[in-house]
C-alpha positions, -999 to +999 in steps of 0.1 A: -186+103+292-178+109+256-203+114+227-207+085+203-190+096+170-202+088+136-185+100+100-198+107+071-171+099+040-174+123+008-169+094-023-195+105-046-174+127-069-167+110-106-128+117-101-126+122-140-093+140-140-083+106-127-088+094-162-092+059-150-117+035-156-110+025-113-129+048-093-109+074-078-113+067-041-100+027-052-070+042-061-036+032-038-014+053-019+010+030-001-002+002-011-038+008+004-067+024-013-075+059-004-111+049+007-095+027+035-068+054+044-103+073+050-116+044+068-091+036+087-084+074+101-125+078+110-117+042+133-087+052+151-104+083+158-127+064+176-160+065+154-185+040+159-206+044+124-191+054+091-212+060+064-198+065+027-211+085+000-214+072-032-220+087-066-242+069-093-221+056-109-202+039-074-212+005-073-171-005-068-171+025-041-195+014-026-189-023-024-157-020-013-169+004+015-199-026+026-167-051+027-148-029+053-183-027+067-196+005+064-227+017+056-238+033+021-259+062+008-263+072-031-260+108-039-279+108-070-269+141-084-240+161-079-253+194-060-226+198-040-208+192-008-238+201+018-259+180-006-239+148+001-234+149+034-272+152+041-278+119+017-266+104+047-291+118+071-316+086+067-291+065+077-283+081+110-318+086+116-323+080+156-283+088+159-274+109+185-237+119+186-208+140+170-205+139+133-173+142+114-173+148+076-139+135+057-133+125+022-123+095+000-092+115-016-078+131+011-054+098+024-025+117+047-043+131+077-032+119+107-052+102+138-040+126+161-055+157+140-088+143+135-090+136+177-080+178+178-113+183+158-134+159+183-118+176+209-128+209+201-166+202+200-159+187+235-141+222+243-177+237+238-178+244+204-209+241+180-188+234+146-152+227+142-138+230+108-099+213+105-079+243+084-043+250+076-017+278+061-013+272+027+021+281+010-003+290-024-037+287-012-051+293-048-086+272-049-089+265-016-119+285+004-105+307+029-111+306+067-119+340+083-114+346+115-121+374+144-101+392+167-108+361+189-094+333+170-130+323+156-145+311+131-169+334+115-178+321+077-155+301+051-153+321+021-151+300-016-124+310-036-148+316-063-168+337-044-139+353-024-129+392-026-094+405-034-087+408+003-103+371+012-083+359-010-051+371+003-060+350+038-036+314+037-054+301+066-074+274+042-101+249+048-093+214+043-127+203+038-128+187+071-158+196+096-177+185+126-205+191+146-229+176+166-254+153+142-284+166+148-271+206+143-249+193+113-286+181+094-306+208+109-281+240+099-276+216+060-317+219+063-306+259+055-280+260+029-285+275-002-275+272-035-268+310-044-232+311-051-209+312-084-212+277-091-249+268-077-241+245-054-247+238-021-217+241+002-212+222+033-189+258+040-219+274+042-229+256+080-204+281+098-224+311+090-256+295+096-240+280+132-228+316+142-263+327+135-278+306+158-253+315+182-232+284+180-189+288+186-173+281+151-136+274+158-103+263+133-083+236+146-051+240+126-033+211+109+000+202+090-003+214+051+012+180+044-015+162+058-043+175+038-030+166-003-060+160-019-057+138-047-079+150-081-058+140-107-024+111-115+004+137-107-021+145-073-021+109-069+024+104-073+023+136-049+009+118-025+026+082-028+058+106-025+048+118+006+038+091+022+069+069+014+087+103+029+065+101+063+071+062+062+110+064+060+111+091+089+091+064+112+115+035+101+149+055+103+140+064+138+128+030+151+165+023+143+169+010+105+195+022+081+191+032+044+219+047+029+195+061-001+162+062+017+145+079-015+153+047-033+137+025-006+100+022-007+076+008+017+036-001+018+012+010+043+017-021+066+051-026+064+067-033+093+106-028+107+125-043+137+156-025+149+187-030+131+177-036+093+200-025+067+183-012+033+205-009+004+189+008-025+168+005-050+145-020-026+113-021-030+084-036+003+048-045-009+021-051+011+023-079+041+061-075+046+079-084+081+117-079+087+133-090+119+158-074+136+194-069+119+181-088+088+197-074+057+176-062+023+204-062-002+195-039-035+174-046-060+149-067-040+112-075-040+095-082-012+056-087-009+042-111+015+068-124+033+084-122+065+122-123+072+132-131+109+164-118+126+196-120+105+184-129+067+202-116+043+181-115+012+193-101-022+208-086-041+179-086-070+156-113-051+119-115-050+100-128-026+062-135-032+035-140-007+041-165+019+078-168+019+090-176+052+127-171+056+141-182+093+169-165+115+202-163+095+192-178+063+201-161+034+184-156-003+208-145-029+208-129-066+179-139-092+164-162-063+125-164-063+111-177-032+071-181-032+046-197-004+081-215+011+096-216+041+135-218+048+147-228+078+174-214+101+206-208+083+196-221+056+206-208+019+200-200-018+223-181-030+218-182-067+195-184-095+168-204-084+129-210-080+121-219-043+077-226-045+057-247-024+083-257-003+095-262+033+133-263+034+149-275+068+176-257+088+209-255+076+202-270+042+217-256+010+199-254-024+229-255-050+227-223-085+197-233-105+179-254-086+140-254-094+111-267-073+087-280-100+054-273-078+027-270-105+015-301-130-006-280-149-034-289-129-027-286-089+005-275-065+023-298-049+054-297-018+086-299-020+101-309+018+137-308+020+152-317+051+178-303+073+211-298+067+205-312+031+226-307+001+208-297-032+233-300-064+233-273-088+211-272-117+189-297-101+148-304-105+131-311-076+095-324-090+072-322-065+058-336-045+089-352-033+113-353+002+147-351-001+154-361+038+179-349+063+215-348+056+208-362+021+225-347-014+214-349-048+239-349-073+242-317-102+218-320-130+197-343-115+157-345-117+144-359-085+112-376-091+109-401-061+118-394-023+155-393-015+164-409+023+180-394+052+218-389+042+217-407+010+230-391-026+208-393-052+222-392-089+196-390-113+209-380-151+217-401-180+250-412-180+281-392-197+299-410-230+329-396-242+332-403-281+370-393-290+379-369-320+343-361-328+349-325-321+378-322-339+360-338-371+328-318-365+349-282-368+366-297-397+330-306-416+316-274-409+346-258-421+348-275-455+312-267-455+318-230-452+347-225-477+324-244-504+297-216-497+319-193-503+340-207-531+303-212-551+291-173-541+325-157-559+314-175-591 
């Protein structure tokens, strides 16, 4: 039977390279913030109990960490990485279980590397620390090894001779151990090093000591970004939207500029969707199979079923249904609405609070008039319907099945199943008056300019 697995989330740190008022860890990386990335990882890995470190100034950290329903501790001074993870020790008093140790700006590792690390305490090892080769390993502490592939001490770069430093196999800042060796071997850690602080690195020695197996389970450089600063931060929205277009391309979608399409964390794909550039998927997106993103299109909230064709240069805001086959076209906004099956909206309109049937056709410039300034109101227009051009639906109002409302109008009061309504004042022709308007203005002009040559 498996141990229980608990995690202990590094968020204390005051991110000031962040130069943000938001707290680092709140900042977004596809959409989601980096504490949940954290989250979210520890819970696929199977952990039962995540607790999050905060710092004292953390009261957003840690709020947002009770919401996903963690627990909190307050590290009330900054003395390092062993330091935090042992504010964390009251709160797993009585726990008995493996404890993993990740951190609140580290948002790319995968599940699948995390399981490795569980894996290799249940391979018989006291401590397993979650490394990698570095291209430039420049700050990061350095993971020596023995002739046997283990573990024997993680080295500081501060602290690191010539020759340590010329190792690449890095530390990610990752560990785990059993719970109750974790606190005991923290219990030990001093604080004698180049920048007094006591390092959570520092628990490999002190397990070999003991006689405990240190091992490196070996990750994917790309996984471990840490995020410290903005261009940290765009480094790692890069990669991710990299990672994200790999999975979509090979569930079957096509972008013919993929590094112009951008996705969120939850986004997801059927088989057969085209992506023109320049598109652009917030969070809470759905496209069905074959549906078409045409470029220049905003998507955030909405799901698309099989065969849409939204865009070019739509937006769709949350709640925006749009059924099989319907299309949305140029400088449409569609928000909280639903459009039926085959139903269109090609041009220039504003589509809110609405439920529009199958088949019906909302005319270039048509405008639901949803809000009174006060409260939202529905718009229902029925199937098969015929909205003219330029026309103002003020809601709430039902334009019913097979009906048509004439260009221009401004429908105020329910329109009945295949009726027309005509609703604008009507047109009076007055001959000549252009021609004698030109000619005034005209006479008007030349005396202007007769009097400004005197």
């Amino acid at each position: 039977m498996a141990s229980p697995r608990a995690a202990v989330i590094l968020a204390a740190g005051q991110g000031t390279r962040m130069k943000s008022a938001l707290p680092k860890p709140l900042h977004k990386v596809g959409g989601k913030a980096m504490l949940d990335w954290s989250i979210d990882l520890a819970r696929a890995a199977g952990v039962e109990r995540v607790i999050v470190i905060h710092g004292p100034q953390g009261a957003e950290v840690a709020a947002a960490a009770q919401a996903r329903g963690c627990e909190t501790a307050l590290q009330d001074k900054a003395l390092g990485t062993a330091h935090a993870v042992g504010c964390a020790k009251q709160k797993l008093a009585g726990y008995s279980g493996e404890l993993i140790v990740l951190y609140a700006d580290t948002p790319l590792i995968q599940t699948d590397t995390i399981i490795n690390v569980f894996k290799a305490l249940e391979g018989g090892a006291g401590v397993a620390v979650l490394g990698f080769e570095a291209a430039e390993p420049g700050g990061y502490g350095r993971l020596i090894v023995n002739e046997n592939n283990e573990l024997q001490r993680i080295v500081e770069a501060a602290d690191a001779s010539a020759d340590e430093k010329a190792v690449r196999l890095v530390n990610s800042g990752v560990l785990a151990a059993d719970s109750a060796l974790l606190f005991r071997l923290i219990g030990a850690v001093k604080n004698d090093n180049a920048k007094g602080e006591y390092y959570l690195t520092d628990v490999v020695a002190l397990a070999r000591a003991e006689g405990e197996k240190a091992v490196v389970v070996q990750g994917d450089e790309a996984e471990m970004l840490g995020v410290n600063d903005r261009a940290d931060l765009a480094r790692a929205e890069a990669a991710f939207q990299a990672r994200k277009r790999e999975e979509i391309l090979r569930n079957g979608a096509t972008m013919t500029a993929p590094e112009t399409v951008f996705f969120s964390h939850d986004t997801k794909v059927s088989s057969g969707v085209t992506f023109e550039p320049f598109t652009v998927m917030l969070e809470g997106v759905f496209i069905g199979a074959n549906a078409h993103i045409r470029s220049f299109s905003h998507l955030e909230g909405a799901t698309i079923e099989a065969g849409a064709v939204i865009g070019p240069y739509a937006r769709l805001r949350p709640g925006a249904e749009i059924g099989p086959g319907a299309r949305v076209g140029n400088f449409v906004e569609v928000k909280k609405a639903r459009l039926g099956e085959g139903a269109k909206a090609n041009h220039l309109s504003y589509i809110g609070d609405a439920e529009v049937g199958p088949g019906a056709n909302i005319g270039a410039g048509t405008i639901t008039c949803n809000y009174d300034g006060f409260d939202k109101h529905v718009t229902v227009i029925g199937a098969g319907a015929f909205i003219g051009s330029n026309t103002a639906l003020v809601a709430p109002v039902t334009v019913g099945a097979g009906a048509m409302t004439g260009s221009g109008a401004t429908i105020t009061h329910d329109v009945p199943d295949d009726a027309l309504a005509v609703a604008r004042a009507p047109q009076v022709n007055k001959d000549g008056w252009a021609k004698k308007f030109r000619a005034l203005k005209a006479a008007k002009k030349t005396a202007k300019n007769n009097k400004t040559k005197e």
